[in-house]
C-alpha positions as CSV (number, residue, x, y, z in Angstrom):
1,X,0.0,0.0,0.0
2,X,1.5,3.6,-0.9
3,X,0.6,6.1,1.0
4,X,0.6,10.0,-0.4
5,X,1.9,12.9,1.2
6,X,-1.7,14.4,1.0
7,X,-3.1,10.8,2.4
8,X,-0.4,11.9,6.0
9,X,-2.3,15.0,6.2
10,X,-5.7,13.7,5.6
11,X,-4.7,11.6,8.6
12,X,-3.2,14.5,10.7
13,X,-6.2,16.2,9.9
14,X,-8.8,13.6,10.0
15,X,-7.0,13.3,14.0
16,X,-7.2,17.0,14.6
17,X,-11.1,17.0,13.5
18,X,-11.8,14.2,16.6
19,X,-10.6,16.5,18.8
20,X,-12.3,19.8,17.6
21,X,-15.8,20.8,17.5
22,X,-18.5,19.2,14.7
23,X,-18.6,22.7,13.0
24,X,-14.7,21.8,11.9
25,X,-15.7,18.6,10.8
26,X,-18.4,19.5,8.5
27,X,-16.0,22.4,7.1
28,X,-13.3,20.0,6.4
29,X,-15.9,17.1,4.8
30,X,-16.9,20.3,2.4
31,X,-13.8,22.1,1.6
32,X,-12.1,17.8,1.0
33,X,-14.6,17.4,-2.2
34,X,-12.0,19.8,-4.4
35,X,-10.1,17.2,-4.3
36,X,-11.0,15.2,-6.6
37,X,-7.9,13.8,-8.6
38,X,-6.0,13.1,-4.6
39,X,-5.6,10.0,-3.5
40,X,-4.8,9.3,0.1
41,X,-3.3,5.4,-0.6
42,X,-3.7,3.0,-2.8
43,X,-4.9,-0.4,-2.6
44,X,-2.6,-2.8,-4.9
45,X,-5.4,-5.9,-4.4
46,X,-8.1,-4.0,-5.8
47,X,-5.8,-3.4,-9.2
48,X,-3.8,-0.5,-7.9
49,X,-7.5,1.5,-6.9
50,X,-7.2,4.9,-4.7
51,X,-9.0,5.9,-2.1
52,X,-9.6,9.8,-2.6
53,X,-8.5,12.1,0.4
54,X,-12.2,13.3,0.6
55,X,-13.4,9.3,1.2
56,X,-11.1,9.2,3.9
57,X,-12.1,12.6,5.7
58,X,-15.8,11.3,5.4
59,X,-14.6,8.4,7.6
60,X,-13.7,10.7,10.3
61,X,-16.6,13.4,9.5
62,X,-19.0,10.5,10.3
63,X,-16.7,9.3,13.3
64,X,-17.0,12.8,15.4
65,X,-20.6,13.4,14.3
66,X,-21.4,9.4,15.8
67,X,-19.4,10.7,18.9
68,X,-21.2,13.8,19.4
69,X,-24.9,13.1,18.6
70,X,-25.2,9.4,18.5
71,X,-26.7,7.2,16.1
72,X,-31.1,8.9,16.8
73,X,-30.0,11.7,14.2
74,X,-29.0,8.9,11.6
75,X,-31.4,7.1,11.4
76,X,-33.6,10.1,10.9
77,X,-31.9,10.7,8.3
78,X,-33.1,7.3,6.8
79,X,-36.2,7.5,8.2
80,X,-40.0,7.3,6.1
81,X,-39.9,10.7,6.7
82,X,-37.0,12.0,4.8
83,X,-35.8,10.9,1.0
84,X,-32.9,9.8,2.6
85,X,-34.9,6.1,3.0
86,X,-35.2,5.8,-0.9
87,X,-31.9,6.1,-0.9
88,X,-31.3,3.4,1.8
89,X,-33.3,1.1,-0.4
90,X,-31.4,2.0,-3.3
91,X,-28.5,1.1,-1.4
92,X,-29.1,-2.4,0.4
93,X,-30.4,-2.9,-3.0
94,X,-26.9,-1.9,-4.9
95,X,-24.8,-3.4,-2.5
96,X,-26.6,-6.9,-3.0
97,X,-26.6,-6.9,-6.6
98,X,-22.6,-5.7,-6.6
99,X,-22.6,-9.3,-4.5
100,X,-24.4,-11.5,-6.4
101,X,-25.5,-10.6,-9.6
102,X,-21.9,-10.5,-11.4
103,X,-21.9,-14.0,-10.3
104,X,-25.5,-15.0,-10.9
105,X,-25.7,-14.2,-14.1
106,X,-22.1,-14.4,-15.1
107,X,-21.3,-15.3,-19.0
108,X,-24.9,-13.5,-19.6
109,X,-23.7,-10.5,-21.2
110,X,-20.8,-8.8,-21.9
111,X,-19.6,-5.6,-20.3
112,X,-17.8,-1.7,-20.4
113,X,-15.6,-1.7,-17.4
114,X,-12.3,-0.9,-16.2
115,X,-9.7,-3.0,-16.2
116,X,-6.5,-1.9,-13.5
117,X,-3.1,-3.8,-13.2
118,X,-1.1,-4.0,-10.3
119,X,1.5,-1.9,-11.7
120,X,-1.3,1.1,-12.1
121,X,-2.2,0.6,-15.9
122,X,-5.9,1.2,-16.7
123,X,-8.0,0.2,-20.0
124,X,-12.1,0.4,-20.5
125,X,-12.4,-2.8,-22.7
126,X,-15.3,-4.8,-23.6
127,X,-15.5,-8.2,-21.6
128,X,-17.6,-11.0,-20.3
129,X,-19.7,-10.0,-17.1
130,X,-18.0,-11.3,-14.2
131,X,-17.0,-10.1,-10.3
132,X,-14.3,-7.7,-10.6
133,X,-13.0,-5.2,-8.0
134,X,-15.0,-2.3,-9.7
135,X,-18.1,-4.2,-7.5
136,X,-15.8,-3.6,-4.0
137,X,-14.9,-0.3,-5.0
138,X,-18.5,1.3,-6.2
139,X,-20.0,-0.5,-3.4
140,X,-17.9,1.5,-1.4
141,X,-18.1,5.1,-2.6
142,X,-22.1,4.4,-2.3
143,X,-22.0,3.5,1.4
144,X,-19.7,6.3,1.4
145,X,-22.4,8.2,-0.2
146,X,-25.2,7.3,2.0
147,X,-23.1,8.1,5.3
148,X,-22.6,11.4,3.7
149,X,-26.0,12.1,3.2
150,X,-26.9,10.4,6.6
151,X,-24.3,12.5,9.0
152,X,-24.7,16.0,6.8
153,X,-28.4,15.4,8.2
154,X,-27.5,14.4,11.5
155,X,-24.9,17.8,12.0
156,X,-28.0,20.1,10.4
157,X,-30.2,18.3,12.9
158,X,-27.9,18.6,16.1
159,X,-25.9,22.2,16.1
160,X,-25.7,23.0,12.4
161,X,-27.2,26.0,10.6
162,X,-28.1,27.3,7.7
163,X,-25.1,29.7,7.9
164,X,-22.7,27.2,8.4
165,X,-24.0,25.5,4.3
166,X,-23.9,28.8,3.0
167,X,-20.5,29.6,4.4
168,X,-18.7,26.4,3.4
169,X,-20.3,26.5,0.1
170,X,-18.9,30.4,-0.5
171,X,-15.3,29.2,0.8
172,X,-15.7,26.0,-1.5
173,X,-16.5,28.2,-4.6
174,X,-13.5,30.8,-3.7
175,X,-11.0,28.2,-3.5
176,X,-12.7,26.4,-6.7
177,X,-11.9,29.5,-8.8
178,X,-8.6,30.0,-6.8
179,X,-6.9,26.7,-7.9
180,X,-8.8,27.1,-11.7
181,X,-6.7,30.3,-11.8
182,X,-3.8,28.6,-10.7
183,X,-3.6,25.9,-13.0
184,X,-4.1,28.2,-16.1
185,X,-1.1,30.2,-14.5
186,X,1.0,27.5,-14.0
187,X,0.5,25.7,-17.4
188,X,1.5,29.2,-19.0
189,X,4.3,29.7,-17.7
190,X,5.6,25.4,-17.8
191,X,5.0,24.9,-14.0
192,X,2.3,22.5,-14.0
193,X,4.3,20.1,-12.3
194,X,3.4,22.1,-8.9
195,X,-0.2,20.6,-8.7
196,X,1.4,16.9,-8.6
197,X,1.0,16.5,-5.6
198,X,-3.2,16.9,-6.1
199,X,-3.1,15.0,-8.8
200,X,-1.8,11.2,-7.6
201,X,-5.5,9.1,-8.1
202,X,-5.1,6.5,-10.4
203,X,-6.4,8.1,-13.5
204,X,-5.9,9.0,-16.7
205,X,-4.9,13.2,-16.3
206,X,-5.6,15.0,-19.3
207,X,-5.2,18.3,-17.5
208,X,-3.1,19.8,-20.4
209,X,-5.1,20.1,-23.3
210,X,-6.3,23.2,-25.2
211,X,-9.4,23.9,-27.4
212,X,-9.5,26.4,-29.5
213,X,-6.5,28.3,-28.3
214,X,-7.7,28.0,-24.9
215,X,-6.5,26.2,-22.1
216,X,-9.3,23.8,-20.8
217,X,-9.5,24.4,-16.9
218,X,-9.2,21.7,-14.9
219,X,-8.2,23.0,-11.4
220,X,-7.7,19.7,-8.9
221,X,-9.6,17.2,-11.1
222,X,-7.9,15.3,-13.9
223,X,-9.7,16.5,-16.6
224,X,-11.7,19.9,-17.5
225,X,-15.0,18.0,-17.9
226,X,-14.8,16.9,-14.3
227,X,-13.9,20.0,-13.1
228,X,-17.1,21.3,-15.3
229,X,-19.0,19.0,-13.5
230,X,-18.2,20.1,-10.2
231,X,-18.0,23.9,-10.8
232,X,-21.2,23.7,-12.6
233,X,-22.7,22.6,-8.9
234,X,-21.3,25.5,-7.2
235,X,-22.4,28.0,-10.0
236,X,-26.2,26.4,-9.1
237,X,-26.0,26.8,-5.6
238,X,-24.4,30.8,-5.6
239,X,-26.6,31.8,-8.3
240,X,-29.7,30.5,-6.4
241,X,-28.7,32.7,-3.3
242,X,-28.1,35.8,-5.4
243,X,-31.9,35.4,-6.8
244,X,-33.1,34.8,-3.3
245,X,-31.3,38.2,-2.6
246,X,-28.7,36.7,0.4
247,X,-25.4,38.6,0.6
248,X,-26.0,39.7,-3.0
249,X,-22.3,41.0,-3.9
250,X,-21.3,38.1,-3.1
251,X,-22.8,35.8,-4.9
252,X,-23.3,37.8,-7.4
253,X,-19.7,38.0,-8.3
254,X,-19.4,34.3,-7.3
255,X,-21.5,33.2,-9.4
256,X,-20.2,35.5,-12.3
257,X,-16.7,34.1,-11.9
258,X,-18.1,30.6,-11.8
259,X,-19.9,31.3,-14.8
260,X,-16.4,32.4,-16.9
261,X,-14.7,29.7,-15.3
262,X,-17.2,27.5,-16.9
263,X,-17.1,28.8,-20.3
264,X,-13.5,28.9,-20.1
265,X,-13.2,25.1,-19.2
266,X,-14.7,24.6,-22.9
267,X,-17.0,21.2,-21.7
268,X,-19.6,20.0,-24.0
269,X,-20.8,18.5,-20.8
270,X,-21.0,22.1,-18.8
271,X,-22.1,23.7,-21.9
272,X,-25.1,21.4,-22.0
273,X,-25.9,21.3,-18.4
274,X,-25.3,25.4,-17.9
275,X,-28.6,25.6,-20.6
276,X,-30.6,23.3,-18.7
277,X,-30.0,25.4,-15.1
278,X,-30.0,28.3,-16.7
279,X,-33.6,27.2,-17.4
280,X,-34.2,26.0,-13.5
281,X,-32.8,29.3,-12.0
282,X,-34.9,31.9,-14.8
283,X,-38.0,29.4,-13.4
284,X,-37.1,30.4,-10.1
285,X,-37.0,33.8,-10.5
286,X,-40.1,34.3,-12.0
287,X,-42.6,35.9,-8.5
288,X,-43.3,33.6,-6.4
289,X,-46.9,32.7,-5.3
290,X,-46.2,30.9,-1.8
291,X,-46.7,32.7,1.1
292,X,-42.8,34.1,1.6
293,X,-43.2,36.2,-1.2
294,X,-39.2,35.7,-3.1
295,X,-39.4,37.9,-6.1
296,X,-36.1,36.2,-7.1
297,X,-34.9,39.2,-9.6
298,X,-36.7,38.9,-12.3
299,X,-36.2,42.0,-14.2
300,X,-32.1,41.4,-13.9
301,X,-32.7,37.7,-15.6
302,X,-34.3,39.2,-18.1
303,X,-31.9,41.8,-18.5
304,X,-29.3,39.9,-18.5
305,X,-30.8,37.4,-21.2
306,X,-31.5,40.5,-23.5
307,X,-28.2,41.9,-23.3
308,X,-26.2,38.7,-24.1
309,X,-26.9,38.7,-27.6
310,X,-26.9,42.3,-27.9
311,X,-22.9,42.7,-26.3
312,X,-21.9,39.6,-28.6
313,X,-23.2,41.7,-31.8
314,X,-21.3,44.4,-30.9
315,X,-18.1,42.6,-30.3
316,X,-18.3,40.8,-34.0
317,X,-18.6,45.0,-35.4
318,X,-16.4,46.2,-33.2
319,X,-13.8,43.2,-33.6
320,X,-14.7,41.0,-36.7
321,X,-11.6,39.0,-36.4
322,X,-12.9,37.9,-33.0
323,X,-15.7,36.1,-34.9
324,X,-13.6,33.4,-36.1
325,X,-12.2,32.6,-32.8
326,X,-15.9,31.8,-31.7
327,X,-16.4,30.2,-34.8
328,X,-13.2,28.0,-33.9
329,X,-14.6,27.6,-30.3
330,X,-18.0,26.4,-31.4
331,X,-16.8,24.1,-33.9
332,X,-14.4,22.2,-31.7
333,X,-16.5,22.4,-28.4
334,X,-20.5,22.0,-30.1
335,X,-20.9,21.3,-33.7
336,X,-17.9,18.4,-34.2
337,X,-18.4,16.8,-31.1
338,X,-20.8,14.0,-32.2
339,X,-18.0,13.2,-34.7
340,X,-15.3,13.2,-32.5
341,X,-13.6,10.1,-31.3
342,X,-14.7,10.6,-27.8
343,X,-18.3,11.1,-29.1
344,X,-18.2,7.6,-31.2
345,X,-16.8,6.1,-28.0
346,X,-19.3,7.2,-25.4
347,X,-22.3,6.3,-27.9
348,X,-21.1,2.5,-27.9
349,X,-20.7,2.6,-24.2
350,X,-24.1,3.5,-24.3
351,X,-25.4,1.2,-27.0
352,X,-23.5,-1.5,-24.3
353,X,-24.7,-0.6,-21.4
354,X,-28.6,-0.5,-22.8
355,X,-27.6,-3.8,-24.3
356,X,-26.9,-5.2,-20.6
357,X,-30.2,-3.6,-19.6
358,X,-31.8,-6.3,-21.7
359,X,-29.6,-8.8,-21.6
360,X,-30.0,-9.1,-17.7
361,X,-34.0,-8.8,-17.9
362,X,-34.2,-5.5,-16.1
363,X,-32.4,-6.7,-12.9
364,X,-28.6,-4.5,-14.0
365,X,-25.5,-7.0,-14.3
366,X,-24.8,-5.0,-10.9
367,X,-23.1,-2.3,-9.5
368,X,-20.1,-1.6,-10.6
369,X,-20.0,-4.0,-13.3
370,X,-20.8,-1.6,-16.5
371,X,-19.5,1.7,-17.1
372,X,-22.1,4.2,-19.6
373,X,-22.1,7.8,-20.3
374,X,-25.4,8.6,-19.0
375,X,-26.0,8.1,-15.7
376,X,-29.7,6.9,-16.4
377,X,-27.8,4.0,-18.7
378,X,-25.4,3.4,-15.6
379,X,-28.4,3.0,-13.4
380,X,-30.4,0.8,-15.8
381,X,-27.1,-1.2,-16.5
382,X,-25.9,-1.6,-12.8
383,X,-28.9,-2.0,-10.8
384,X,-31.5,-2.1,-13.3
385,X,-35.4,-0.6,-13.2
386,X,-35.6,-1.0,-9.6
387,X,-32.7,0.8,-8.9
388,X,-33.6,3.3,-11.0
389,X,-37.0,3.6,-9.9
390,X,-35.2,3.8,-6.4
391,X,-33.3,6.6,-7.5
392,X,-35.9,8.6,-9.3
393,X,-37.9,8.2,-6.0
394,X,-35.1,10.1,-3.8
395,X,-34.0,13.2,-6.1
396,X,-37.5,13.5,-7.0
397,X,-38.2,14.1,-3.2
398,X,-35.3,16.1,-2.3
399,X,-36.3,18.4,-5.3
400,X,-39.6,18.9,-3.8
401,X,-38.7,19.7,-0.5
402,X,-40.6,22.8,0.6
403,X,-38.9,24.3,4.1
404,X,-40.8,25.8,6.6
405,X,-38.1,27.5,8.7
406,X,-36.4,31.0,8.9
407,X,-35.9,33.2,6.1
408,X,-32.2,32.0,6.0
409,X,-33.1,28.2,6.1
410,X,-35.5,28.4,2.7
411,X,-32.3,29.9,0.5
412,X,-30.1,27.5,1.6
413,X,-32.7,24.8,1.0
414,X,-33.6,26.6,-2.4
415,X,-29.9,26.9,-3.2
416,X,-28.9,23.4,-2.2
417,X,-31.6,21.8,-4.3
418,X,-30.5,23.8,-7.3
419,X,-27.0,22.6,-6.6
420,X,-28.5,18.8,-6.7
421,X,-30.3,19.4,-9.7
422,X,-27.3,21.1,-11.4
423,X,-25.1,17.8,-10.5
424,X,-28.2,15.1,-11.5
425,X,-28.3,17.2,-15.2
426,X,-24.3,16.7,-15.4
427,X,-24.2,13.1,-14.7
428,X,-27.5,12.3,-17.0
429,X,-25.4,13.8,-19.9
430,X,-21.8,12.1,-19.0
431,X,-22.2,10.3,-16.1
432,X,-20.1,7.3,-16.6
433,X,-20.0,5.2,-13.0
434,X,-23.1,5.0,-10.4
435,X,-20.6,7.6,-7.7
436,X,-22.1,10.8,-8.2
437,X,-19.4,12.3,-5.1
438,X,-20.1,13.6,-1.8
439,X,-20.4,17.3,-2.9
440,X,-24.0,15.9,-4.1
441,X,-24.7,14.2,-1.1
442,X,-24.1,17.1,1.3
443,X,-26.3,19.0,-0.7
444,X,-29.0,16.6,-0.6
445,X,-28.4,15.9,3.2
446,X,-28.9,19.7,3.3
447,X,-31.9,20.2,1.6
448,X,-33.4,17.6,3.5
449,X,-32.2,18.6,7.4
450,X,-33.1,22.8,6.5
451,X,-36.5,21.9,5.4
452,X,-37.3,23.0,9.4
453,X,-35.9,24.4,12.3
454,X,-33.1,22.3,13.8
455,X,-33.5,19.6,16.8
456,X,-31.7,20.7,20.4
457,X,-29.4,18.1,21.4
458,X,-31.5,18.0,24.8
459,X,-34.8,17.8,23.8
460,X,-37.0,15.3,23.8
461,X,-37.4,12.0,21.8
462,X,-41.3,13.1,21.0
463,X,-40.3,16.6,19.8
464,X,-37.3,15.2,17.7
465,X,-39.2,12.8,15.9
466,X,-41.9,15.8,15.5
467,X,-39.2,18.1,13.8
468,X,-38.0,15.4,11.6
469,X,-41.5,14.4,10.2
């Protein structure tokens, strides 16, 4: 087992979070999500497989929250009461086809996975379904993902606020843009070997590509599409705040940075997924007819919608030799990406992974054992209509959460929701393993623990159950 100099401070740190106050911890579990090309160790009998720094904080996250509040908060969290217990089903039920079904129905069909060596080599190749240490090591991050979910509850529940969301969130997006500045900086000017140490999973890094003359951002992922996917999350949640009018400055330039940062990372993917919340946040903004009264800016979404086109005319008289750089961009990012190699690539994981679908009878070969690149083909491929049923079941009713607290608690709830539908759009265009990373599940714990007022640690077992329900 190697372990990685960020892996000695994740322990360090992990050790200092046991001894501090749960506020700390549920900073660190946030702020850990950046990293999301770290490994802390690997595991040479799984194939070489890391485990991320932020899947090792989440151990201890859950550790100090079990030793502050006990275990009644957690199983809130799962209760009928709370879309956490969908995703408990969906769980159990994941964790038992990664177990059996490989073997069950192994020979049945054949399967898009990822094949690791010992010495750290990976390939996605076509083979026959079979057990394989991608079942250990999905089964995993989803445990992870339902303790993530689970103990965000249980901190919002027992001590946590509102603030303390919004707060990590802000610091989250701040350091986002931070290292996205730093790794165009450093790849100008032939330094880019100073984020190696943040880059040591056991993946395939293809953090120095350009498009179009520009450099794709990738900041602490290993590509610019992941780090699309995970900035897109953050632009969801900040812009939500700025229509719900909290610390508007801000957010509002938050969100605005966010936004370049997006456009600059030149993702099909973000591209894609920035229309469709684009389209969930002008819905927002439109008056409100519930009894709180949000006006959610409409006039500036308009505004700004108007002037867009209206600036980018401009630009093309004022600067017509700019218009074949966006011609350039758009070619290479939009209109030959269906023809691109990656395109071709992605369709017959799809065409696969539907193929599995059927050739399993509905049931999914099991979790981990096909990769798509659509996370509804993942589902239906891994753990089949029930799990996806299962899955529908849960987003569906963290997206209709409706919170009846403070002023406060309904934007973070808002803005948390937007952030988990931002992430579920992502992932249903390129989504490629069943994970969708803790990020999403903090956000769904969130929505989920702000939909009312928090629970005393001293009160009662009747008026805790009452607050939960």
């Amino acid at each position: 087992m190697r372990i990685e100099l960020l892996g000695l401070l994740s322990l360090v740190l992990g050790g200092v979070v046991l001894l501090a106050p749960p506020r700390m911890a549920f900073y660190v579990i946030v702020l850990s999500t950046l990293f999301g090309a770290a490994a802390a160790f690997g595991v040479p009998g799984l194939g070489g497989a890391s485990v991320l720094v932020p899947s090792l904080l989440l151990a201890f996250f859950c550790l100090r929250l079990f030793m502050a509040h006990g275990e009644r908060p957690v199983f809130a969290a799962v209760s009928s009461s709370s879309p956490g217990i969908w995703l408990l089903l969906l769980t159990v039920y994941g964790v038992f086809s990664a177990l059996f079904f490989p073997r069950i129905l192994q020979g049945v069909t054949e399967t898009m996975i990822v094949l690791r060596s010992s010495a750290g080599h990976r390939i996605i190749d076509l083979t026959p379904l079979s057990f394989s240490s991608n079942n250990i090591t999905q089964t995993v991050y989803a445990l992870g993902g339902l303790f993530c979910f689970a103990f965000t509850f249980a901190y919002l529940k027992r001590g946590g606020t509102a603030r303390d969301v919004v707060n990590a969130m802000l610091v989250l997006a701040v350091a986002n843009l931070v290292f996205a500045l730093l790794d165009v900086v450093t790849y100008r000017t032939g330094t880019a070997y100073l984020f190696d140490f943040i880059r040591t999973a056991n993946y395939a890094l293809l953090t120095g590509s350009e498009k179009a003359g520009f450099k794709r951002i990738s900041g602490t992922f290993p590509e610019a599409s992941a780090f699309a996917g995970y900035t897109i999350v953050l632009f969801a949640f900040t812009a939500s705040l700025w229509l719900d009018r909290m610390r508007s400055m801000t957010t509002g330039v938050i969100a605005g940075l966010l936004l370049l940062a997006l456009l600059l990372s030149t993702s099909t993917t973000a591209l894609v997924s920035l229309a469709a919340v684009m389209v969930f946040l002008s819905w927002r903004a439109l008056p409100a007819t519930g009894p709180h009264g949000v006006t959610g800016r409409p006039a500036a979404i308009a505004l700004a919608l108007l002037s867009v086109p209206l600036c980018f005319m401009l630009v093309l008289v004022f600067a017509p030799g700019f218009a074949d750089g966006v011609q350039s961009f758009l070619d290479e990012t939009l209109y030959s990406k269906l023809s691109s190699q990656s395109a071709r690539e992605r369709m017959q994981w799809n065409a696969v992974a539907f193929q599995v679908f059927l050739d399993t009878w509905g049931w999914g070969a099991g979790l981990g054992s096909a990769r798509a690149s659509s996370y509804a083909l993942v589902l239906l491929s891994n753990v089949g209509l029930i799990g996806a049923i299962l899955f529908a079941l849960f987003v569906g009713n963290t997206l209709m959460l409706r919170s009846d607290a403070g002023r406060y608690e309904r934007a973070a709830t808002r803005a948390a929701k937007a952030g988990v539908f931002a992430g579920l759009c992502e992932a249903m265009i390129s989504g490629t393993v069943y994970d969708l990373g803790l990020l999403f599940f903090i956000l769904a714990g969130s929505a989920a623990a702000l939909r009312s007022e928090p629970v005393a640690a001293g009160a009662g077992s009747r008026t805790r159950l009452e607050t939960v329900s």
